[in-house]
C-alpha positions in Angstrom: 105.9 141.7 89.4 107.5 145.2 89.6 110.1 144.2 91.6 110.9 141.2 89.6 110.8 143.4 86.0 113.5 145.8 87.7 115.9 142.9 88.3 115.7 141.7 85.2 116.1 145.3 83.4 119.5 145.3 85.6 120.6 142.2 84.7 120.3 143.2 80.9 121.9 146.4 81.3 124.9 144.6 83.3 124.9 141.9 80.5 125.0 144.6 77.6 128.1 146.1 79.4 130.2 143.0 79.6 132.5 142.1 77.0 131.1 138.3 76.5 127.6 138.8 75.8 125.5 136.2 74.3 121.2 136.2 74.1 118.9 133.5 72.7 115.3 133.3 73.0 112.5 131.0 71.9 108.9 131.4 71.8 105.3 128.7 72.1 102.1 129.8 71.6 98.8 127.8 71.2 95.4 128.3 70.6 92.5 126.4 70.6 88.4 126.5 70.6 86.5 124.1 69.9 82.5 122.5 70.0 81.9 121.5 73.5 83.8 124.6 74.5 87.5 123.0 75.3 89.3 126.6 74.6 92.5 127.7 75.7 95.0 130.3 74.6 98.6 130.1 76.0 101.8 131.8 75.6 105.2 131.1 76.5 108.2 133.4 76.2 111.8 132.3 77.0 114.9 134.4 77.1 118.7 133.0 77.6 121.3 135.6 78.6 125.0 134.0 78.7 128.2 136.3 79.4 131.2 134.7 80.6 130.6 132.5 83.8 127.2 134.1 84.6 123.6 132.7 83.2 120.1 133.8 83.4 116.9 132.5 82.7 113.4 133.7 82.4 110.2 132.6 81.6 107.0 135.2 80.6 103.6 133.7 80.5 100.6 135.3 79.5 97.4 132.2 79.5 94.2 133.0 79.6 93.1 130.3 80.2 95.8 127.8 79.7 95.3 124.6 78.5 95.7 123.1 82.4 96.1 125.2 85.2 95.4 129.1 86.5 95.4 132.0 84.1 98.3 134.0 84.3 100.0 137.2 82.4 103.7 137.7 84.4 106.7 136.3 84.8 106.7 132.7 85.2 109.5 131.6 86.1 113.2 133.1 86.6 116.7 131.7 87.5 120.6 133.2 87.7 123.9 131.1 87.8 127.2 131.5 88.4 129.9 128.6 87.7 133.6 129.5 88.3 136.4 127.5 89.3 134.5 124.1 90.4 131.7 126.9 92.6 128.3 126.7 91.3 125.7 129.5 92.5 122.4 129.7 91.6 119.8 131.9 92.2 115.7 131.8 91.4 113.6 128.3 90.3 115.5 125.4 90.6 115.0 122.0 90.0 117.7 119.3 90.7 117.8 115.5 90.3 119.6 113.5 93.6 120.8 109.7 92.8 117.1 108.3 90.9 114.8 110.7 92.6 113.9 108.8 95.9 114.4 112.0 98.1 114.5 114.8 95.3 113.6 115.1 91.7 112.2 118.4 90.5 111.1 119.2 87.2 108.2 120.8 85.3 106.1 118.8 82.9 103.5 121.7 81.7 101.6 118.6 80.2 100.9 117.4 83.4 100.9 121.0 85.2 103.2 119.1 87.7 105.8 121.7 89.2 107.8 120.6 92.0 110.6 123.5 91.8 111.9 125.2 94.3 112.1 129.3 94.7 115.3 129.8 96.5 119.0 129.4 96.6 121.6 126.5 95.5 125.3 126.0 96.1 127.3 123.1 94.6 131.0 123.0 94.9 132.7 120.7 93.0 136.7 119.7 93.7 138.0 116.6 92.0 135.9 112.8 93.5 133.9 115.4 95.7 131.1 117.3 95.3 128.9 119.0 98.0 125.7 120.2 97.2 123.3 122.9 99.3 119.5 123.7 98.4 117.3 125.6 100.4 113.7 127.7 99.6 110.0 127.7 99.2 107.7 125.4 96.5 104.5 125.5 95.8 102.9 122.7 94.6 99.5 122.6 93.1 97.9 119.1 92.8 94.9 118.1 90.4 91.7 117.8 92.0 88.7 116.4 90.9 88.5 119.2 87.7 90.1 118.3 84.7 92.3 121.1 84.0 91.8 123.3 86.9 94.2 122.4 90.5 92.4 121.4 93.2 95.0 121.1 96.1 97.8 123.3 97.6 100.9 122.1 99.3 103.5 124.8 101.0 106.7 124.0 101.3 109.8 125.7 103.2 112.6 123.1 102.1 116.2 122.8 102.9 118.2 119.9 101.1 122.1 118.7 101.3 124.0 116.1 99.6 127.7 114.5 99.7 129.0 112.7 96.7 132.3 111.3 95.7 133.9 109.4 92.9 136.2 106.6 93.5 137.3 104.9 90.1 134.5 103.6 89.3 132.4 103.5 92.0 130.4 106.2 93.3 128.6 107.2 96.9 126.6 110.0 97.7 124.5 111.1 101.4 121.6 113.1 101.0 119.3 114.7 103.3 116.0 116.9 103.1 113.5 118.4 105.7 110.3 120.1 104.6 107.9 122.4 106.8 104.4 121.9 104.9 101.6 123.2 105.2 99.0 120.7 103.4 95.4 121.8 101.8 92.7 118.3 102.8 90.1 117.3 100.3 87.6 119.6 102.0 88.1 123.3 102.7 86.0 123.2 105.8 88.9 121.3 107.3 91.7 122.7 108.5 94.9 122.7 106.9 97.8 120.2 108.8 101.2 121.7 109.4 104.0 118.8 108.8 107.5 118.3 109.4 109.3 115.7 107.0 112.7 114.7 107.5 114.6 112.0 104.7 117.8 110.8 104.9 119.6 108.4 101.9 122.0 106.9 100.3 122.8 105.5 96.8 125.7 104.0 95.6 126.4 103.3 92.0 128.9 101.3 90.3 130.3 101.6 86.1 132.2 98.9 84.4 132.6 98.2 80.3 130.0 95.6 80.7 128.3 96.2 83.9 126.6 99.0 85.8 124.6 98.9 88.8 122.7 101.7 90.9 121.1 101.2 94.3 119.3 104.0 96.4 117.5 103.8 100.0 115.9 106.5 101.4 114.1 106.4 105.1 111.4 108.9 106.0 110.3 110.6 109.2 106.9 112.6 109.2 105.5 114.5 112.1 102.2 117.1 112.7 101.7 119.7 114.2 99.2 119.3 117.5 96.8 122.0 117.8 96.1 123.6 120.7 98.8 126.1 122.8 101.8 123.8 121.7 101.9 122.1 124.9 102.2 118.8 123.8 105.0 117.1 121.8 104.6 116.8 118.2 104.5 113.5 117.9 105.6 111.1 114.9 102.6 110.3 112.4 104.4 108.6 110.0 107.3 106.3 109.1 108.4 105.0 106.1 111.7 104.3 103.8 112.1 103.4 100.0 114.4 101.0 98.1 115.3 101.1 94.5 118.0 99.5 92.1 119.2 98.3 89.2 121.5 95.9 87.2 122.4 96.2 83.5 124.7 94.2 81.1 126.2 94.3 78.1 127.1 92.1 75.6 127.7 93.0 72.0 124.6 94.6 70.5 122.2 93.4 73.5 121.7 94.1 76.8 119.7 93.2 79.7 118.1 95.8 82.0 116.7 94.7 85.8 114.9 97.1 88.2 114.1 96.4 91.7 111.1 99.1 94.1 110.0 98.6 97.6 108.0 102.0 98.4 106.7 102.1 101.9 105.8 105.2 102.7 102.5 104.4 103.8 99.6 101.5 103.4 96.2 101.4 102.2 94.1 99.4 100.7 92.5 101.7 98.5 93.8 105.3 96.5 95.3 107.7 98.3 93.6 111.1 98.1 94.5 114.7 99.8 93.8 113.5 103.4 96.3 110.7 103.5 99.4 113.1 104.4 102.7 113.0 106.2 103.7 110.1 103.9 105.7 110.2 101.0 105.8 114.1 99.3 105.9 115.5 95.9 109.9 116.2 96.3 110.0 112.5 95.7 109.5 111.7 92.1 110.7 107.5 92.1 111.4 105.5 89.0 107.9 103.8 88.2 109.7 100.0 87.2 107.0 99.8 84.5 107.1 100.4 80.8 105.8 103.9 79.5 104.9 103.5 75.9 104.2 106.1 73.4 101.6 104.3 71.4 98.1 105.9 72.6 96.5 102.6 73.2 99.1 101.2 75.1 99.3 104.5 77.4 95.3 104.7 78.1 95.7 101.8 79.9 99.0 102.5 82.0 99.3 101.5 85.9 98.6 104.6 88.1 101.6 103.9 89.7 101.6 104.4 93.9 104.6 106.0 95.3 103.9 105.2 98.7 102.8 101.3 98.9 104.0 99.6 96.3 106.8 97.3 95.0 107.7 95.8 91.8 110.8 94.1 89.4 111.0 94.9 85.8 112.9 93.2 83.4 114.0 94.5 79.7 116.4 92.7 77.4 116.8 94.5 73.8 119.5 94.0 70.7 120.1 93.7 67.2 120.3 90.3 64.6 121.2 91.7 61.5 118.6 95.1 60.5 116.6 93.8 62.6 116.2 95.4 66.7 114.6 93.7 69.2 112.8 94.3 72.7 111.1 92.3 75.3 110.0 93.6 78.7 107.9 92.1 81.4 106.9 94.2 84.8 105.3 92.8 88.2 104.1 94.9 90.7 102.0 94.8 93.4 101.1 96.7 97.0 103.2 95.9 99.7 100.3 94.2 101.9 97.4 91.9 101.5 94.4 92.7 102.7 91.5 91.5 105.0 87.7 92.9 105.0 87.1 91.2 108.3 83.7 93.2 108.7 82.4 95.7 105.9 84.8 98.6 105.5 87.2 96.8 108.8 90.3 96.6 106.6 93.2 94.6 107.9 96.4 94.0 106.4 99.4 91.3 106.2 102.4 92.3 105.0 103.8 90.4 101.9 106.1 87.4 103.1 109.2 88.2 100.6 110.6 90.6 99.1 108.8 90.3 95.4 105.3 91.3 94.5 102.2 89.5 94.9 99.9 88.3 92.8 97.2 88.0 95.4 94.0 89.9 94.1 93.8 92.0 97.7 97.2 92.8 96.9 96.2 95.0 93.9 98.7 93.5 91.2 100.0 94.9 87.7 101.5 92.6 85.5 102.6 93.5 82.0 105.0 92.3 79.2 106.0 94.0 76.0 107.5 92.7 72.5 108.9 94.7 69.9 111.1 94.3 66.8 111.7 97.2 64.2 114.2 98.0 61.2 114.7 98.9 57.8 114.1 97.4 54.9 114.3 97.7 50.8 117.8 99.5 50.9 116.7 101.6 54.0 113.7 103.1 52.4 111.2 101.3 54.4 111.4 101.4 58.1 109.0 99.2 60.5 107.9 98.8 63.9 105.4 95.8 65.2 104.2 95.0 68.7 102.7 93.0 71.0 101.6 94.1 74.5 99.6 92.5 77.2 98.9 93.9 80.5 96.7 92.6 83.5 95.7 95.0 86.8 93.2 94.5 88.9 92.0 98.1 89.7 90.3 97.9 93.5 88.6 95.7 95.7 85.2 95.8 96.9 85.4 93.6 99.7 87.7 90.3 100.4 87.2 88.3 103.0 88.8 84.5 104.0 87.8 83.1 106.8 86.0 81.3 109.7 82.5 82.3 111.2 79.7 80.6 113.0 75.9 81.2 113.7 74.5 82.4 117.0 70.9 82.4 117.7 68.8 83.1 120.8 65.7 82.4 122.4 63.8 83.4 125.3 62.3 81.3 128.1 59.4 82.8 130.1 57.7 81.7 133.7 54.9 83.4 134.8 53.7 83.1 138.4 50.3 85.1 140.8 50.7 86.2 144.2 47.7 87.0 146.1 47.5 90.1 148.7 44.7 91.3 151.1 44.5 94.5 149.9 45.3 94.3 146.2 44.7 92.6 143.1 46.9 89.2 142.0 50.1 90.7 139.8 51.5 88.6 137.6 55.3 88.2 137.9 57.4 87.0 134.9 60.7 85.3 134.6 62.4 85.1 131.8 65.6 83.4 130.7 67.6 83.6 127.3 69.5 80.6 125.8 71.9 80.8 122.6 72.7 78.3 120.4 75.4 78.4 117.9 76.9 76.5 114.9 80.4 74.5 114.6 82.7 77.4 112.6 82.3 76.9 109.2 84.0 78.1 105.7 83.4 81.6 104.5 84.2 82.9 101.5 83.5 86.2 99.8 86.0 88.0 97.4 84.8 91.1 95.2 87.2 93.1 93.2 87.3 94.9 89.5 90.1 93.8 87.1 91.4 94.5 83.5 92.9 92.6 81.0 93.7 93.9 77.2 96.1 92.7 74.8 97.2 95.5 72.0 99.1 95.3 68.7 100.6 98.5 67.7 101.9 98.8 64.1 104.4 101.2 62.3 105.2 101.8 58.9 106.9 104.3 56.8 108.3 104.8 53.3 110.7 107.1 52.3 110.7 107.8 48.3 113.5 109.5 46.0 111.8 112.7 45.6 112.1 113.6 49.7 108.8 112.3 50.2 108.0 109.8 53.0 104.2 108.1 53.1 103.3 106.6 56.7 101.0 104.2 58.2 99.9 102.9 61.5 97.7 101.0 62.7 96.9 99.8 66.3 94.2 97.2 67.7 93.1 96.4 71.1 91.2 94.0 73.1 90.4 94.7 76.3 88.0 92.9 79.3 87.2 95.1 82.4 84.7 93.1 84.9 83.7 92.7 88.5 84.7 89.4 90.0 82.6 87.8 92.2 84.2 84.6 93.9 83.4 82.5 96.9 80.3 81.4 98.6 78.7 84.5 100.4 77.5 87.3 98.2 78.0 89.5 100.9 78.0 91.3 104.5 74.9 91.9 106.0 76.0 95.1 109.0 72.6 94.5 110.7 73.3 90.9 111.8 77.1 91.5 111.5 77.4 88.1 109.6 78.5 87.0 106.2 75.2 86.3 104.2 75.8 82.4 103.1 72.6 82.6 101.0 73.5 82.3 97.5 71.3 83.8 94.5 73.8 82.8 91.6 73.0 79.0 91.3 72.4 75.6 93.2 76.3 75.2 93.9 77.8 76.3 96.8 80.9 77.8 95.4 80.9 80.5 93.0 83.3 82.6 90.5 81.6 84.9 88.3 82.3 87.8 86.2 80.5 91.0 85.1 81.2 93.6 82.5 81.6 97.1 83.2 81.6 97.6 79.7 78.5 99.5 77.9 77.9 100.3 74.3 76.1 103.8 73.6 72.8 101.8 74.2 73.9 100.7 77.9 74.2 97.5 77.4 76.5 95.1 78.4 79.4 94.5 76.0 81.8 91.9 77.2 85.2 92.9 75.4 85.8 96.6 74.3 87.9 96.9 70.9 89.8 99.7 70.4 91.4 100.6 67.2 93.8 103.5 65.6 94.4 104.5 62.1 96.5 107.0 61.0 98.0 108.4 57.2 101.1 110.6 57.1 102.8 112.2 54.3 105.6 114.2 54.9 108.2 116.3 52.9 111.3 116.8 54.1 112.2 119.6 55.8 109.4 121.8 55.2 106.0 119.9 55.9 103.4 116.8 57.0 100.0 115.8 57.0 98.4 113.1 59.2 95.2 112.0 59.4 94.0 109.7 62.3 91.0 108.4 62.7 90.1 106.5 66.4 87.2 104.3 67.1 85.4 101.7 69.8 82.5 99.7 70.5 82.0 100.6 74.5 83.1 102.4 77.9 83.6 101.5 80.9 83.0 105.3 82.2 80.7 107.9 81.1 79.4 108.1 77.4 80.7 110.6 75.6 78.5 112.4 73.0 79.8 114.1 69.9 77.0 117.1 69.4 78.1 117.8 65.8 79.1 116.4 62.2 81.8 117.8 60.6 82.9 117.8 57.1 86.2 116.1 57.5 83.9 113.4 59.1 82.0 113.3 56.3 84.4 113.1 53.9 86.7 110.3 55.3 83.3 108.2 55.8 82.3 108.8 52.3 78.9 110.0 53.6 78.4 112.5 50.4 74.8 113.1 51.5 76.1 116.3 53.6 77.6 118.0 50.9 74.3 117.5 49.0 72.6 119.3 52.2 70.9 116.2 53.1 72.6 115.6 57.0 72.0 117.5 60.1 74.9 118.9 61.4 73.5 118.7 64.8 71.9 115.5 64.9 75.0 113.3 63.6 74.6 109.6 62.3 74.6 106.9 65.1 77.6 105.4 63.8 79.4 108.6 64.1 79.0 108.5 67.9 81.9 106.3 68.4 84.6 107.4 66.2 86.9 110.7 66.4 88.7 111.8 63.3 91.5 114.8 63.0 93.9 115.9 61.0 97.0 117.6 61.6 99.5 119.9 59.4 102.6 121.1 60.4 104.6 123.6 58.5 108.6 124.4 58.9 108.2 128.0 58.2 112.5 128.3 58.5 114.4 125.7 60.5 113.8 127.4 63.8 109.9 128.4 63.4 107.4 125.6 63.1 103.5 126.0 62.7 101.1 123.4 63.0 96.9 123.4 62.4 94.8 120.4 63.7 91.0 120.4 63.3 88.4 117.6 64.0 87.9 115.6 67.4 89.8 113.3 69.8 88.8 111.1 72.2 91.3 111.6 75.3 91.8 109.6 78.2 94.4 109.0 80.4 98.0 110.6 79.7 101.1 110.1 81.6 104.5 111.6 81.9 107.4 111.1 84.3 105.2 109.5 86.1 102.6 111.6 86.6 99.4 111.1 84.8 96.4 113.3 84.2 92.9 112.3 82.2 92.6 114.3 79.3 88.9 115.4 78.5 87.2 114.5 75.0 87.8 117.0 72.2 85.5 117.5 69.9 84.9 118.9 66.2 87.7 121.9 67.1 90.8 123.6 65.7 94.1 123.7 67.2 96.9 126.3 66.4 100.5 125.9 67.9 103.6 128.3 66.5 107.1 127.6 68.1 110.2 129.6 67.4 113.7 130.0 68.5 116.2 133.6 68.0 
């Protein structure tokens, strides 16, 4: 830290001694404690120096704890430029964005706590149609484990990374190329950790016209590891894998039409991929998702974890204007690259997918969703609207899936038993046996586990905009959602102890079966068959200075643990109309059953000037899953807590 405090106090000095000197600065802080002991406190301090063709960056962070990841009270984050004459040089944490990200996209989401930076050195030079482009340094990436705001997994990386672009009218072609020495952390510390070699090469080519664009990107993969031992064997190649992405947009008039194209094959599974699956696709490669990422909460608990390794997908988005009215539809497939085979319990084998689009095969672990949307203004502007309609379908994971042939064997044994008579001993009995099998003609087998999700959301929007600079909002968003086990076939199962499909089938007289059952439970355990999810919130706003919302969340069942809110507060009280705890007459401790499933909060946020914003939330939320740039984390419940956040910019 010393050492990085005494380059900074030299770059001031040097910048206060040039004749072009320029410094801004901006400052986030937040703060939060709450019932079940959610707490954080995090700062972040940013300074800007600018003189003539020379920048610098740097980023102070004193957390303890932060909201996700390690406490921390130094400098965060630093970076120095230079730009001159078509010569770019940069010195410090750097992030750059190649083609769509299929070989490098760096950036850090705080959110998330996904930092994919490097610490090291950049060159760009930059010469009319052609630019040339040099990276090279160190990252360390920290991955979440199974802790919900604390990283679980370490990845090292020395990285080196080149690319070659030009411009030609309207068409333009770039070459890119990264190796990475990593040293990868496994699931369990007792392990050792592997040391990897990636090498990618790619290419993307894109094309700009009035009333067409197109973009298309390949990248191909080479991993290899590290033997262990005195280095006396090769290292040889553990894994191979390449990436395809594009896309083809057009315009005409006030609408236009969006199409996306993956195939990421990186690697195959089956199943998730967790901290031992390495040497496939690495954290340098941050891919477009080809899905939808909404903003409404309901809509993003339920988004696809997206797999940057095995999967493939088409999206399709066409959106315009008739009259004050704007319009959107959207519809997304996706799907793993194979299908897959339980040919014995836990034997997994796969078949690649015949074409080039994604299956709908359940094995195959398809996503399907489409989006509709129309918003405006109406009432001379005053009034401004947005209604949806989402659907989405996934299923989640398979159990076991199996399609086939099989047939019985049974034995039996055959024994002859004979006496031979000596002189000097007693008869002895000598046996002879024989075994005989018998099988069965191959026969039908059936049996097809897997857990799958279907909801259907309506998210609504309105707000109202009055003379007097006030604006009164309201939205409102339901969902229906089904989350089941399907069972299908006619064997309910493997049996490892005969090795044989069991055909015997305790669901019914018919041979054939397809059944489904919840995973959904109420905060009694039992079985609900549809979860319904609703949102309300109230805003009132007046420009520039300050807003209120209030939002109030609520469902009928889970499909994971049971959260348990330990205490009534008086907002909770008060927007239930439950007057009784004023009067003394509730336990705060011992809240009302219906209480259980609802969270309630309210949030005020205060323009202090027009570069310092404060904002106060207190009451509970329910979390769940949050993603950004494609990288999603679960949020834990919050409950009956304050949250303080102050931003400002010099």
């Amino acid at each position: 830290m010393k050492n990085r405090n005494s380059i900074f106090l030299f770059l001031i000095l040097t910048f206060l001694y040039s004749d072009d000197f320029n410094v801004s600065s901006s400052i986030k802080s937040g703060y939060c404690s709450s019932y079940d002991f959610y707490d954080f406190s995090e700062n972040l301090l940013d300074v800007n120096l600018f003189s003539n063709n020379v920048f610098a960056w740097m980023q102070y962070e004193y957390s303890n704890p932060p909201e996700i990841g390690f406490p921390l009270n130094d400098v965060r984050k630093f970076r120095i430029e230079y730009s001159a004459a078509g010569l770019s040089l940069k010195a410090g944490d750097i992030y750059e964005f190649w083609g769509r990200g299929l070989l490098l996209n760096q950036f850090d989401d705080q959110v998330t706590n996904f930092d994919n930076g490097t610490r090291g050195l950049f060159f760009e030079y930059n010469k009319g149609p052609l630019i040339l482009s040099h990276l090279n340094g160190h990252s360390d990436i920290w991955l979440m484990g199974q802790d919900a705001r604390i990283p679980g997994y370490n990845n090292k990386h020395n990285m080196m990374a080149t690319r070659i672009h030009y411009d030609w009218n309207k068409v333009s072609l770039g070459l890119t190329q990264l190796k990475s020495n990593e040293i990868h952390e496994k699931a369990l510390n007792i392990n050792p950790t592997a040391i990897l070699n990636h090498n990618l090469r790619g290419t993307y080519l894109s094309f700009i016209s009035d009333n067409v664009d197109m973009f298309f990107e390949y990248v191909d993969k080479i991993s290899a590891e590290k033997v262990d031992g005195f280095d006396i064997n090769p290292n040889d190649t553990l894994k191979r894998g390449h990436g395809v992405y594009g896309n083809f947009n057009i315009y005409l008039g006030s609408w236009a039409l969006s199409t996306e194209y993956k195939r990421y094959a990186f690697d195959a599974s089956h199943t998730d991929f967790t901290a031992d699956d390495y040497g496939n696709r690495i954290n340098f490669q941050q891919m477009p998702t080809v899905a939808k990422e909404h903003n409404d909460a309901l809509l993003g608990r339920l988004v696809h974890n997206y797999n940057y390794n095995d999967e493939r997908g088409i999206q399709f988005e066409i959106n315009g204007s008739m009259g004050s009215l704007s319009l959107l539809a959207q519809y997304a497939h996706l799907s793993r690259n194979h299908t897959w085979q339980d040919t014995a319990r836990n034997n997994w084998v796969s078949k690649p997918i015949d074409n080039y689009l994604p299956g709908s095969d359940p094995s195959s672990l398809p996503y399907v969703e489409n989006y509709f949307e129309t918003s405006g203004y109406s009432f001379n502007d005053r009034l401004y609207f947005k209604i949806g309609l989402g659907n989405n379908k996934e299923v989640l994971k398979t159990n076991w899936f199996f399609n086939g042939e099989q047939r019985d064997v049974s034995s039996y044994y055959v024994y002859d038993t004979t006496y031979n008579e000596y002189d000097y001993y007693e008869d002895f009995p000598i046996i002879d046996s024989s075994e005989f099998f018998d099988t069965t003609q191959y026969y039908q087998v059936e049996s097809k586990m897997w857990q799958e999700s279907k909801a259907f959301t309506i998210p609504m929007e309105f707000n109202y905009s009055m003379n007097n600079g006030y604006t009164i909002g309201v939205g409102f968003q339901y969902q229906e959602r089904n989350f089941y086990d399907r069972l299908k076939g006619n064997s309910s199962g493997y049996n490892t102890s005969d090795s044989a499909w069991v055909m015997e089938n305790p669901y019914g007289d018919t041979e054939y079966f397809d059944l489904k059952t919840s995973k959904l439970r109420n905060r009694d355990y039992d079985d609900v068959d549809m979860q319904i999810n609703r949102i309300l919130y109230l805003s009132i706003s007046h420009a520039p200075k300050w807003s209120l919302t209030i939002t109030h969340d609520w469902t009928n069942a889970y499909d994971g643990p049971i959260p348990n809110d330990p205490y009534y507060n008086p907002l909770e009280a008060l927007l239930y109309g439950d007057f009784q705890y004023f009067l003394g007459k509730r336990n705060s401790v011992a809240p009302p059953a219906w209480v259980q499933n609802r969270w309630v909060s309210a949030e005020f946020s205060y323009n202090i000037t027009p570069s310092q914003r404060l904002s106060v939330m207190y009451g509970s939320i329910q979390g769940g899953l949050f993603c950004s740039n494609g990288i999603c984390r679960v949020i834990p419940p919050f409950n009956d807590g304050i949250k303080l956040s102050y931003s400002a910019s010099f």
